[in-house]
C-alpha positions, 0 to 999 in steps of 0.5 A: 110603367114604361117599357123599352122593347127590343126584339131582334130576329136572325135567319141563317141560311145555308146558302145565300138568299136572292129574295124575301117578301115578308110581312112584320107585325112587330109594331105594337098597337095603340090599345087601352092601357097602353101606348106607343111613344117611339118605333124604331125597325132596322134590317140588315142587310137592309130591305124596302119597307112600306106600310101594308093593310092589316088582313085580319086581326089588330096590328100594325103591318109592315111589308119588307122586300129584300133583293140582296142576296145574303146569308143573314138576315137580321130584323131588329125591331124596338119600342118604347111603351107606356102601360097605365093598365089597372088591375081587373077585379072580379065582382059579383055584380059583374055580367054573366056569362050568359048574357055575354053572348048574348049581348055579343050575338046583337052587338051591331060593331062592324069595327076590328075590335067587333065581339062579332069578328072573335065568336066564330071558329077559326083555323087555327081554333077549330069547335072542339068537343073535348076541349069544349066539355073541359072548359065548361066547368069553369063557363057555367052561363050564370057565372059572373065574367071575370071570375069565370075568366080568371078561374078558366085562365088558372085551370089551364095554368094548374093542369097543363105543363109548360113544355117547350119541346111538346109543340110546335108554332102549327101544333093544333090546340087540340094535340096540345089538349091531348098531350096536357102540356105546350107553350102559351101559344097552346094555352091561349088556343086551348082556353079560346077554343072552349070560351068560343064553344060556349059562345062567348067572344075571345081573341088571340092577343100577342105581346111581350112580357116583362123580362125581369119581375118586380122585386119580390115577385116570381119571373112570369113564364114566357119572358124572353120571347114573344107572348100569347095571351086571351082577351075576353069581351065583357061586354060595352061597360067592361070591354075586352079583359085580359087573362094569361093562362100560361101564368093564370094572371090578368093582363095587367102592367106587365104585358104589352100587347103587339097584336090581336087575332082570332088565332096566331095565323092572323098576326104571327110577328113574321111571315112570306117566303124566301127564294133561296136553297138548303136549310135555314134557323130562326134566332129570336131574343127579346128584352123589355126593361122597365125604364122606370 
């Protein structure tokens, strides 16, 4: 399937703004089942722009500097995707959950997609007891892998609201436990803290969905925005494995992924500072549209 992606982001500043430094993780990355044919970004008012390293996390970087002062400031990214991505299928031959972590714990990768990089905490997915003890009922150690990953992944699906109005961006996943309701963001932090807590690999992947379903199929929660979403290492054969718990669904043909962290902090799709005064808003639209 290929995907054009179009997503535009507008600040409105009550006073205009003389400066901005900021980091985009707009471009989405080269990853298996997917790939990138055509990138476009344009700013208005217009800015400087030049690659950045990645600090943490999978993703494509771009430093923008604008020094024209303005009231708006509108960043439109767009892409053209191709998703080839088969569909998981659960087996009973498939590894355990045990020894996941263990082969994870003697991997010696030391590259961005290292299981190693994705085991720990981080600080946005603080150890949890009470987020780990919830998810251990679906984490039994002789579990096979995926089937522990998707019946995690509809657990969370099944027992938490999506609540737009329940959380914000640094809403900690454990308010979010508490209140049993949030956004995908929430959810994937949820179902990360716990696979962690049972020492498995997990990492925050951000992206887009479809916007409009197939015909027959029901719209996926989260379309019209930016995504969140799990991966799950699997181990060398499987690799990483998508799963959605907001739609309690595999990553499969309707996903693209942009970026991949340990939690949202690593590759939110826009961060730094603005020099101005007064208050600001944030606009943010997103349409991707089947080409085929």
């Amino acid at each position: 399937m290929r995907y054009q992606i179009r997503h535009v982001t507008r600040f409105d500043y009550a006073e205009p703004a003389g400066f901005a430094r900021c980091n985009l993780r707009l471009k989405p990355i080269h990853w298996s089942g997917q790939r990138l044919e055509d990138y476009h970004l344009a700013v208005e008012p217009g800015g400087d722009t030049a690659p950045a390293r990645a600090e943490a996390g999978l993703a494509n970087v771009t430093r923008l500097v604008v020094e024209t002062a303005a009231r708006t400031l509108t960043i439109t990214s767009s892409a053209r995707v191709t998703v080839d991505r088969l569909l998981p299928i659960p087996d009973p031959g498939d590894p355990t959950l045990a020894t996941i972590a263990a082969a994870a714990r003697v991997s010696r990768d030391m590259g961005a997609a290292s299981p190693a990089a994705y085991l720990f905490p981080s600080p946005r997915i603080p150890l949890d007891p009470a987020i780990a003890a919830w998810c251990a009922a679906e984490l039994a150690p002789d579990r096979p892998c995926l089937e522990a990953a998707i019946g995690l992944a509809r657990a969370i699906q099944r027992d938490f609201a999506f609540d737009p109005t329940a959380t914000l961006v640094d809403t900690p996943a454990r308010e979010a436990f508490d209140r049993r309701g949030g956004v995908c963001q929430d959810f994937a932090q949820i179902m990360i803290g716990g696979l962690r807590a049972a020492g498995l690999p997990a990492a925050y992947a951000s992206g887009y969905l479809r916007t409009l379903p197939p015909l027959g199929q029901p719209r996926l929660v989260g379309a019209d925005a930016t995504h969140a979403w799990v991966l799950l290492w699997c181990g060398d054969a499987l690799g990483w494995v998508g799963v959605d718990p907001t739609n309690g669904i595999w990553m499969a043909q309707d996903h693209v992924v942009m970026a991949i962290g340990r939690d949202y902090a690593d590759i939110a799709p826009i961060d730094g500072v603005i020099l101005g005064s007064g208050a600001q808003a944030m606009h943010v639209s997103v349409d991707v549209e089947p080409l085929d």
